[in-house]
N, C-alpha and C positions, 0 to 999 in steps of 0.2 A: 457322271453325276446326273440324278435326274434333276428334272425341273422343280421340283417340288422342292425336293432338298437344297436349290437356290433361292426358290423362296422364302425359306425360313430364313436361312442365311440373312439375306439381304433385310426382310423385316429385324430381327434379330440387334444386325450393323446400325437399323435405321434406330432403332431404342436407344442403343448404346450411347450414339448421335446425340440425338437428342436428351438425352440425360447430362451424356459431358455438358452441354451448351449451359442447360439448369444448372450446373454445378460450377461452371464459369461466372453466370449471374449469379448467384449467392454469394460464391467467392467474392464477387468485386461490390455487392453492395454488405458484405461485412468488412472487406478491407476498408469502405468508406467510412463505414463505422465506428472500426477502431481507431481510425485516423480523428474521427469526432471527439471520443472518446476520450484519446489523448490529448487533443486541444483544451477540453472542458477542463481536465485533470491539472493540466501545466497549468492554466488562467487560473486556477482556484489557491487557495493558499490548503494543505493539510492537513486538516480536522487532529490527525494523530500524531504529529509536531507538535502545534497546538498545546495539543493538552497534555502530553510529555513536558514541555515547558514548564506550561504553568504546574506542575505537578511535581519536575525540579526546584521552580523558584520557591513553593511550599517545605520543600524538604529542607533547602539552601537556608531559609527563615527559622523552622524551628531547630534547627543545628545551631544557627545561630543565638539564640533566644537561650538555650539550653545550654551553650558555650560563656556567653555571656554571663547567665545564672551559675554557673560553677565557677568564671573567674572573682564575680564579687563573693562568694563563700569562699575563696581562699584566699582572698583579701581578707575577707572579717577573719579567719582564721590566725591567719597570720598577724592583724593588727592587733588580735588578744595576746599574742604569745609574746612578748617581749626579746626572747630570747632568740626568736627564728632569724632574726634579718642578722 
């Protein structure tokens, strides 16, 4: 092997090096990140809960309303007909 050709080598290893190392630090300052991230998330209450919800209790109301309005028409229905009960 010449000298040379361990030169490269070794610059080469020394890159590599040094890049893992940058890719260790990224790694562990977005692990810290998403560790934020998750924190912020849990402490928060769900925006899409939320309005799911209220978007049920909407639904649950006019079922209701519209339930209610068809059993008093067949009440009146029935109060005209003499003969149903």
């Amino acid at each position: 092997m010449s000298l040379e050709f361990l030169q490269v080598l070794e610059s080469r290893v020394r890159e590599a090096a040094e890049r893992l190392e940058d890719l260790a630090a990224e790694n562990a300052r977005l692990r810290k990140e998403i560790e934020k991230l998750e924190r912020d998330r849990d402490a928060r209450p769900d925006k899409s809960v939320e309005k799911l919800e209220k978007a049920w209790g909407k639904e649950r109301d006019e079922i209701r309303k519209r339930t209610e309005a068809l059993v008093e028409r067949l009440s009146a229905l029935l109060a005209d007909d003499p003969g149903a009960a």
